[in-house]
C-alpha positions, 0 to 999 in steps of 0.5 A: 500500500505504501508503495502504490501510494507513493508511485500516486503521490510521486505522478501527481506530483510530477503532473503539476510541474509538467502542466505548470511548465506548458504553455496555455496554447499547448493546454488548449490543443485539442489532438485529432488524430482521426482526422485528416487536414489539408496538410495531411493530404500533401504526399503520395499517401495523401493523393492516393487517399483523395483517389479512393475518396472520389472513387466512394464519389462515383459509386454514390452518383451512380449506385451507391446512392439514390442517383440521377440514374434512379431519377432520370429513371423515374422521371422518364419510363423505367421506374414508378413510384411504390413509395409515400416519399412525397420526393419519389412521387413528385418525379413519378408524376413529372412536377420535380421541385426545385427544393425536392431534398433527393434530387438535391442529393443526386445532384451534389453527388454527381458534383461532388465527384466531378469536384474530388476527382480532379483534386485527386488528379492534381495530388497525383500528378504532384505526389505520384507523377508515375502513376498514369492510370490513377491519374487518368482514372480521376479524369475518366470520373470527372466526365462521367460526372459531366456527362451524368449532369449533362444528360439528367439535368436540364440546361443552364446548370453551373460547374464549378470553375476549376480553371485556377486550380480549386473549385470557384463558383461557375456560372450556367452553361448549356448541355451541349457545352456540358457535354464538351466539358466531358469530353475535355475530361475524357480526352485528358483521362486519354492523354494520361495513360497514352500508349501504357498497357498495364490493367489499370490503364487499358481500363480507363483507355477504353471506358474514356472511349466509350465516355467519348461515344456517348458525349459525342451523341449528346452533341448530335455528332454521331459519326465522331461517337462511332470513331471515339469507340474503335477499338474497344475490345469485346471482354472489356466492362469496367464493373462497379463492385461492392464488399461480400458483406451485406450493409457495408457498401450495398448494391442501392438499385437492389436496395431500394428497388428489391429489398426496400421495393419503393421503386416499381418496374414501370410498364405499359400494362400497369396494374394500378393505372390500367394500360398506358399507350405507346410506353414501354413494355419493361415488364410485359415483354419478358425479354431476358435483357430485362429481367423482372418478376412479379412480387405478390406483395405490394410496395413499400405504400402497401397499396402499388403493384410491385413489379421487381427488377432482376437486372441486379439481383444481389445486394453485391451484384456488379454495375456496368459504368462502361462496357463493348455493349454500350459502345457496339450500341453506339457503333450501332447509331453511328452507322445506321442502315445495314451496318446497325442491323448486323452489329445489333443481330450480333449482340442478339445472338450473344444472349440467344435472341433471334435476329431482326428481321424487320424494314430496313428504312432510316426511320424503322432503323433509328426505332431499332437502335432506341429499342435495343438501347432501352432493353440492353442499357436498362437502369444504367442511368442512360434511359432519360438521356435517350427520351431527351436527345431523340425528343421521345415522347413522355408517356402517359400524356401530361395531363393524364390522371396520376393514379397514385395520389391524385392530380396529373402527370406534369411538364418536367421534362429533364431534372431542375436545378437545385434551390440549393444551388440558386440560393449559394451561386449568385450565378445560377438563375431558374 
């Protein structure tokens, strides 16, 4: 006892001369080692940390999180509302506000990851100058983030100014120069990795290819989409994967649209809302590209026909950001005529379909490729981009009688900008 006292006695004793020797500064410090600071980041460590983080970016603004792909979805004809979200139902019927919190959300995903990835190429080019693919895979990111905005959101939506080497407040810009802006980031992810042929580098070769195509048909310049995507090889498909382990990092179309079922397969024989003319027949038609299956439960509202998606089956199961179906499906409208039907037959054949075999006109041949499109790139957040560049009808009809909570289908036509963004920007206008 007299020992223990002692050692007490002599530490409290040696405490008060060390405390009266700090000065108050040091006192007042508060150490906060599980947080990262700017200093933190300036090395090899720190770069390859902001990759990861925009990386985590990406996944969110596509299916990590309640996207545009989800919205765009929505908005257009892939997905009905199953929900008593006020926010899903106002995109369902087409009469998105500007302060509807999810769609804030996608939207800042989407610029949050454009932001993140080119902090991450700048720390990477300065810390880690020899690694190429990292470096050109932070501006692959940036122009899918550009490219996702481009084709959700409507026109006149600011970026972030990056000219002076961190973000400023940009100004509004039109969707086809937001589709430039994607391709400068793509022909940057390019420039990059040049001629370099290790795993990393092929994969963001040929993903900024196919990010080409598509912002290429966004601008209407359809023979450069098919020369941006020569070359890509037939087992390419960059994947976003998620953990083995459920609830760490999940698989959100799954999530919401399976396991949550507040998001319904829309089709034109809709049980609630009788038989909706001219849409498409995602359910219905039982194509094996999109696979769906008829859940005798109802949605999350109890009440809503659930119809489930099987495209995603899994918690884990892998999403295609980019792949040589998407840019044979871009070869495909490059060409037109008999060059379309050959390569469409081709991508028929691969999962035992027959083959087309209808007209052959520029018109019934333009349908063709729609068609495919629909089917092939099904909740991959390319739906809405579609409706909008080949000035597709939106069916039901506005004014139809929005059979969920009343009222009519609305106007909206592309995703709003966010009051967020008109309150912070003083250059943003509606």
């Amino acid at each position: 006892m007299k020992y223990t006292y002692r050692f007490a006695l002599s530490v409290s004793m040696a405490a008060v001369a060390a405390l009266a020797a700090c000065a108050r500064d040091d006192l007042l410090g508060v150490s906060t080692p599980d947080a990262i600071t700017p200093g933190n980041l300036n090395s090899a460590d720190g770069a390859e940390g902001l990759r990861v983080g925009a990386i985590q970016r990406f996944k969110l603004m596509t299916a990590l999180d309640e996207s545009s792909w989800f919205y765009g979805g929505m908005l257009v004809d892939e997905w009905k509302s199953a929900d008593t979200f006020i926010q899903r139902d106002e995109t369902d019927q087409r009469t998105v506000s500007e302060d509807n919190s999810l769609v804030t959300t996608a939207y800042r995903d989407i610029h949050r990851a454009r932001i993140q990835s080119f902090q991450a190429a700048q720390a990477l080019e300065t810390y880690k100058p020899a690694a190429k693919g990292e470096i050109g895979e932070m501006w692959f990111v940036k122009g899918m983030a550009e490219l996702q905005s481009a084709s959700d959101f409507c026109n006149g939506q600011p970026f972030a100014d990056l000219s002076s080497g961190s973000p400023d407040l940009g100004t509004p810009v039109s969707g086809a120069d937001a589709f430039k802006l994607a391709l400068a980031s793509f022909d940057s992810a390019l420039a990059v990795v040049g001629t370099a042929t290790d795993s990393i580098s092929l994969r963001v070769k040929y993903s900024a290819q196919v990010g080409r195509g598509r912002a290429f048909l966004g601008l209407g310049q359809q023979s450069q989409a098919g020369a941006a995507i020569a070359g890509v090889p037939k087992t390419f498909s960059f994947n976003l994967t998620w953990p083995a382990t459920q609830g760490k990092e999940d698989n959100l179309i799954w999530g919401l649209a399976s396991s949550a079922r507040r998001y319904t397969v829309q089709d034109s024989a809709d049980r609630q809302g009788g038989r909706i003319p001219n849409a498409m027949p995602f359910v219905s038609a039982k194509d094996p590209r999109v696979p769906t299956v008829q859940n005798p439960k109802f949605g999350f509202d109890g009440s809503t026909p659930f119809d489930g998606q099987l495209v995603f089956p899994n918690f884990n199961s892998p999403v295609p950001v980019a792949n040589y179906v998407d840019a044979q499906l871009i070869l495909a409208e490059a060409q037109g005529g008999a060059n379309a039907v050959s390569i469409i037959n081709a991508m028929r054949a691969a999962v035992s379909l027959k083959p087309y075999a209808g007209p052959t006109d520029a018109a019934s041949i333009k349908n063709l490729v729609i068609d495919e499109r629909r089917r092939v790139l099904f909740l991959e957040g390319q739906r809405n981009y579609d409706i909008q560049r080949f000035s597709l009808p939106l069916n039901p009809a506005t004014g139809t009688v929005y059979p969920r909570v009343g009222g009519t289908y609305g106007t909206t036509t592309c995703l709003p900008l966010p009051d967020v963004e008109l309150f912070n920007n003083p250059n943003a206008t509606r």
